[in-house]
C-alpha positions as CSV (number, residue, x, y, z in Angstrom):
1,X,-92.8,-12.8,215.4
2,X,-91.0,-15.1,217.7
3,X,-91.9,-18.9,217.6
4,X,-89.6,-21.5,219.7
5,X,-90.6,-24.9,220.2
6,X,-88.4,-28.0,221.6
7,X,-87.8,-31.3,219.8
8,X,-88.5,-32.6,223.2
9,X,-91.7,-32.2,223.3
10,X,-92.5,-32.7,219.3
11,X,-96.3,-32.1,217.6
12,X,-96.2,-35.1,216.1
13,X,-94.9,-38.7,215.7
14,X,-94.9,-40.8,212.2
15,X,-94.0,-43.9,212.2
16,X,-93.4,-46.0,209.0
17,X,-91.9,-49.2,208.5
18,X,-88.2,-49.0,209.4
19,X,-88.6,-45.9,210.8
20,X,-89.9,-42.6,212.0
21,X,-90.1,-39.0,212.3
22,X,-90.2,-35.9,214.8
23,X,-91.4,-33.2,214.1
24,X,-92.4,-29.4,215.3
25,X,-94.6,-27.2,213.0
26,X,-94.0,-23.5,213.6
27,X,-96.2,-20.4,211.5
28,X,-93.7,-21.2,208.8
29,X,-91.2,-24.0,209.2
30,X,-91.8,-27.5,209.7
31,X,-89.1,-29.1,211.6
32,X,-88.7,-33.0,211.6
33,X,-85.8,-35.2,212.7
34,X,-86.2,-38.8,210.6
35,X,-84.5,-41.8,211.6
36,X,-84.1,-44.8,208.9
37,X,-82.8,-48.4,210.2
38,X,-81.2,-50.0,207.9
39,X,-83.4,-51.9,205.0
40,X,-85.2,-48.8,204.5
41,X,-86.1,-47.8,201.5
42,X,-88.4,-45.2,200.6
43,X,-90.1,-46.9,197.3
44,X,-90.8,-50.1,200.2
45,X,-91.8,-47.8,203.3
46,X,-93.1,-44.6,202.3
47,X,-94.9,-45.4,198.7
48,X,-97.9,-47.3,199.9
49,X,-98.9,-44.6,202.5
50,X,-98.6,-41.9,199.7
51,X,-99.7,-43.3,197.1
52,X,-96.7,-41.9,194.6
53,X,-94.1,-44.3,192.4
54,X,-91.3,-41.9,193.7
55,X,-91.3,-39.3,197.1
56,X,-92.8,-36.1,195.4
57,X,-91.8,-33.6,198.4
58,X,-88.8,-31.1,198.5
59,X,-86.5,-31.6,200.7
60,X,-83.8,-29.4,202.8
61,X,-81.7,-31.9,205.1
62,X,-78.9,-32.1,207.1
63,X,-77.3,-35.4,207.4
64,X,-76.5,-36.1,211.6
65,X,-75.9,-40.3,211.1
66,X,-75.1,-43.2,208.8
67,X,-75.6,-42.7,205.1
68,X,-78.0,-42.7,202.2
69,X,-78.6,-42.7,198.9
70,X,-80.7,-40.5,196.3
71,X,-81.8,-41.0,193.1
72,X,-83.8,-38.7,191.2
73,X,-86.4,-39.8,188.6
74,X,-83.9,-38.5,185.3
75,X,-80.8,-40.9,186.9
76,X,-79.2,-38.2,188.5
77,X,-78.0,-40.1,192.1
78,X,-76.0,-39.0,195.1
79,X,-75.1,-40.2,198.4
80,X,-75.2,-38.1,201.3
81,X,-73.5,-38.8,205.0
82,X,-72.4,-36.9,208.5
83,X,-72.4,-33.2,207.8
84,X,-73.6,-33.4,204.3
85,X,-76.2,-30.5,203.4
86,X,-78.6,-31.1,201.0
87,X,-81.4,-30.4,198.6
88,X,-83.5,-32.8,196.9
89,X,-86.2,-31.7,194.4
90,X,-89.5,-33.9,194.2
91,X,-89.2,-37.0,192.1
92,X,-86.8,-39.1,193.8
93,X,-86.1,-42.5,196.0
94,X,-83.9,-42.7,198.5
95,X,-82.6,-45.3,201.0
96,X,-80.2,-46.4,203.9
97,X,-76.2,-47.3,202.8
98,X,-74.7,-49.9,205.0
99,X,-75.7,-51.3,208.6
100,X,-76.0,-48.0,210.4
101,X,-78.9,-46.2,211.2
102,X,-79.4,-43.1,209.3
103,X,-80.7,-39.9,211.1
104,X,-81.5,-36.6,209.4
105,X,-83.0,-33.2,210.2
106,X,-85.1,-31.9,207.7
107,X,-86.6,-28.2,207.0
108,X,-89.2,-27.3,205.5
109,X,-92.3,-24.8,204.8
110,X,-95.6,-26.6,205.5
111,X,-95.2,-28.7,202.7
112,X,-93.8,-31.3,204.8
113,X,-96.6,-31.4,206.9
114,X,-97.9,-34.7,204.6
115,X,-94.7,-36.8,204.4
116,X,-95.4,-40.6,205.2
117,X,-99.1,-39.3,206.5
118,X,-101.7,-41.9,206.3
């Protein structure tokens, strides 16, 4: 199988308070870029529209701009910037560090296909 879509032309918009997302879905990869202004804060813009205490998807990011922090439901916490790779298991928060926008790619199977989707 080959499969190549552009970000230019994305399947979908979401847009959520203090931000949005881009993304592609491909047979089995869902591609999003999400940008954060600063104030967000996932427990504040993301919880009402899924209905969770905490963001319950997995998440495999790249970190392009500005900075956030994570903190997963047992305490454990991190702070990712520029360059950073990450993975974040469900059961977390997460929010924008400082005055800068933050803007990350994330990949994922289809599961992402629900994230901040009213």
């Amino acid at each position: 199988m080959l499969e190549v879509k552009t970000l230019d032309k994305p399947d979908e918009r979401r847009d959520f308070p203090r931000g949005h997302l881009e993304a592609v879905h491909m047979t089995d990869l869902d591609f999003a870029v999400a940008t954060f202004e600063p104030g967000w804060r996932w427990t504040e813009s993301v919880a009402p529209i899924a209905g969770t205490d905490t963001c319950q998807m997995h998440h495999n990011g790249y970190v392009l701009q500005g900075r956030m922090r994570i903190r997963m439901d047992d305490g454990g916490e991190i702070e990712v910037g520029p360059g950073d790779v990450y993975v974040v298991s469900p059961g977390h928060d997460a929010w924008v560090v400082g005055d800068e926008q933050a803007v990350v790619y994330d990949f994922q199977g289809q599961t992402a296909r629900d994230f901040a989707k009213t």
